[in-house]
C-alpha positions as a printed NumPy array, in Angstrom:
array([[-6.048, 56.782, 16.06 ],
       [-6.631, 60.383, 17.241],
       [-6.118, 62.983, 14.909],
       [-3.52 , 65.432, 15.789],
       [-2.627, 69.474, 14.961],
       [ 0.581, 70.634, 14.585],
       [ 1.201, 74.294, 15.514],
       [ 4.623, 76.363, 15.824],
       [ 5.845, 78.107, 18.632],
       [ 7.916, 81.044, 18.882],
       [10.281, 82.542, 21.339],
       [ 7.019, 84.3  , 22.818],
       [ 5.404, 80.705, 23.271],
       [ 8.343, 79.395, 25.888],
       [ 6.012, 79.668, 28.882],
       [ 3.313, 77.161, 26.43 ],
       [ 5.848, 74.294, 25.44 ],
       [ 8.624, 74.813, 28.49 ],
       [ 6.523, 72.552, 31.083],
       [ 6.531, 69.708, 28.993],
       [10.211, 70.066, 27.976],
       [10.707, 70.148, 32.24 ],
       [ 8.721, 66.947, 32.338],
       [10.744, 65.391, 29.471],
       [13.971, 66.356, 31.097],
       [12.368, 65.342, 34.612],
       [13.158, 68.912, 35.963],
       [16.568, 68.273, 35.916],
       [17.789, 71.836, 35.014],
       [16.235, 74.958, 36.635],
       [13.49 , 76.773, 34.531],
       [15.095, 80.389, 33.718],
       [18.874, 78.396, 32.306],
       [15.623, 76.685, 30.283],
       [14.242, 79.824, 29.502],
       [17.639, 81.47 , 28.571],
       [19.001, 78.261, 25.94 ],
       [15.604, 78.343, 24.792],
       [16.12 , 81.725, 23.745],
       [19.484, 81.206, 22.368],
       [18.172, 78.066, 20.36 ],
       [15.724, 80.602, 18.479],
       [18.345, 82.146, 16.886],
       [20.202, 79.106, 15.585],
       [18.067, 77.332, 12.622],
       [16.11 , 76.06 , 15.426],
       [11.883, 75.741, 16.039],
       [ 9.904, 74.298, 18.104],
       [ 6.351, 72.79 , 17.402],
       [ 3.217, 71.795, 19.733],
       [ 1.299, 68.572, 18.928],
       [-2.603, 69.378, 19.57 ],
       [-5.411, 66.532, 20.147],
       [-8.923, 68.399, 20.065],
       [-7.776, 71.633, 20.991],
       [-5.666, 70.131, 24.142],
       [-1.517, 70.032, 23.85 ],
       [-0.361, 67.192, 23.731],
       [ 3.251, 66.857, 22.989],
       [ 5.821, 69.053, 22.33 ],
       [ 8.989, 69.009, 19.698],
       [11.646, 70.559, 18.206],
       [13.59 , 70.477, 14.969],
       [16.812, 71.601, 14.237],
       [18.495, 72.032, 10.5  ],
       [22.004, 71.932,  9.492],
       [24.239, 70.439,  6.759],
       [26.421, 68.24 ,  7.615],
       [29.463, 66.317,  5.988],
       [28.277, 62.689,  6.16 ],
       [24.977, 62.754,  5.299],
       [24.03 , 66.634,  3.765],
       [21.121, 68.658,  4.463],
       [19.232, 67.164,  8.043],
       [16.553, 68.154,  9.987],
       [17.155, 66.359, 13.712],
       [14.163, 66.178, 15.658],
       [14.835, 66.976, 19.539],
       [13.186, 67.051, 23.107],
       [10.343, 65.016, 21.476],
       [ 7.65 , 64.645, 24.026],
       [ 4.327, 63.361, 24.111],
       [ 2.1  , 63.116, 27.56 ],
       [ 1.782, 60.194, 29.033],
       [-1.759, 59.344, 28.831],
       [-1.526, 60.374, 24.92 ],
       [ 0.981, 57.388, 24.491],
       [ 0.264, 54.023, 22.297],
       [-2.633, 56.283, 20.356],
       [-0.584, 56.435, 16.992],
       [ 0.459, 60.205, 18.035],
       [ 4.174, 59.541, 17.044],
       [ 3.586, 57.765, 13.602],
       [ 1.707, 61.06 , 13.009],
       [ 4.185, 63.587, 14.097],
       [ 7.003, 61.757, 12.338],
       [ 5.509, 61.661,  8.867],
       [ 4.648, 65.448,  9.659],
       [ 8.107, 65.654, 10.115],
       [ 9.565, 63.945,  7.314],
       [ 7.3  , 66.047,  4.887],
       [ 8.314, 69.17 ,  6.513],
       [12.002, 68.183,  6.276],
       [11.484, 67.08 ,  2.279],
       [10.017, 70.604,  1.338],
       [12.759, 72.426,  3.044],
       [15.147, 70.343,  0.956],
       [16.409, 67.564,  4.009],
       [18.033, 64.152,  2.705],
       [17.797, 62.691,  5.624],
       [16.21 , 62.826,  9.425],
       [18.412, 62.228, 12.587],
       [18.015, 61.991, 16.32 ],
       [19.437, 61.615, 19.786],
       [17.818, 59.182, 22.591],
       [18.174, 59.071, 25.763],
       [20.126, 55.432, 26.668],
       [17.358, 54.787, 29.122],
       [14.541, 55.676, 26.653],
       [13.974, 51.789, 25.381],
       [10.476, 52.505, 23.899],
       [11.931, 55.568, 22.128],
       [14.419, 53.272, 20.97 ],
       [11.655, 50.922, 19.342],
       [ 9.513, 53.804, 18.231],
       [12.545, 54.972, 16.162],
       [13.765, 51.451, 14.915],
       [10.414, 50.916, 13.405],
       [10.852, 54.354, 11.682],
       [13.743, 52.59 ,  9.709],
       [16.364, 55.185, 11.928],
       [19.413, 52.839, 11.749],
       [21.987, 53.611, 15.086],
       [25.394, 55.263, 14.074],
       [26.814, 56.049, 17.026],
       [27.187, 57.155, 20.328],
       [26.288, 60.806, 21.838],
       [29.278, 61.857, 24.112],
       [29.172, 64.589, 26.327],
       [31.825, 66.19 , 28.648],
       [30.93 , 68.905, 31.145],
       [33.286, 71.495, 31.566]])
């Protein structure tokens, strides 16, 4: 298992992280709208994390905190991302206990998610993290 490093980015960071967000997101939405959510998402109990292997990034992440109604204080991980050729090498397992931690000692009860329908090893990644599905993500452009 490699050993991973966990650094935050800032606002400052975007052109660092944004590249592997666009590969996530398979370029589907042009780079300065990226740029300009991005920097709207910084000001809205919102950060964003790098995952380093020896010095080289790796993955990308971001967390975002809220309360909500059915299930209090949450930290939902988001545009989780980790290069292809760093895949299978335990970098996940790592980056989720990080999170969990994280989450605990800014007072989370729980951890929640979106995945993309198509994203079936996501899927098992998260199942084995005991995330339990609750619903459906709906959205409606207008």
């Amino acid at each position: 298992m490699l050993k991973i490093k966990i650094s935050r980015f800032y606002k400052t960071d975007i052109n660092t992280f944004l590249p592997l967000v666009q590969e996530l997101m398979e370029h589907s939405v042009e780079e300065n709208l990226l740029k300009a959510r991005f920097g709207e998402m910084f000001e809205h109990r919102y950060e964003c994390y790098g995952i380093y292997v020896e010095e080289k990034l790796a993955g990308v992440f971001g967390l975002w905190f809220a309360t909500r109604h059915y299930c209090g204080k949450t930290c939902e991980a988001d545009h989780v991302f980790i290069k292809p050729e760093y895949r299978s090498k335990g970098l996940g397992k790592q980056v989720f206990q990080w999170i969990y931690d994280y989450a605990r000692e800014k007072g989370c009860e729980t951890s929640e998610l979106n995945a993309y329908v198509h994203n079936f090893a996501g899927h098992k990644f998260y199942l084995n993290e005991n995330y339990v599905i609750k619903g459906y993500h709906f959205l409606k452009k207008l």
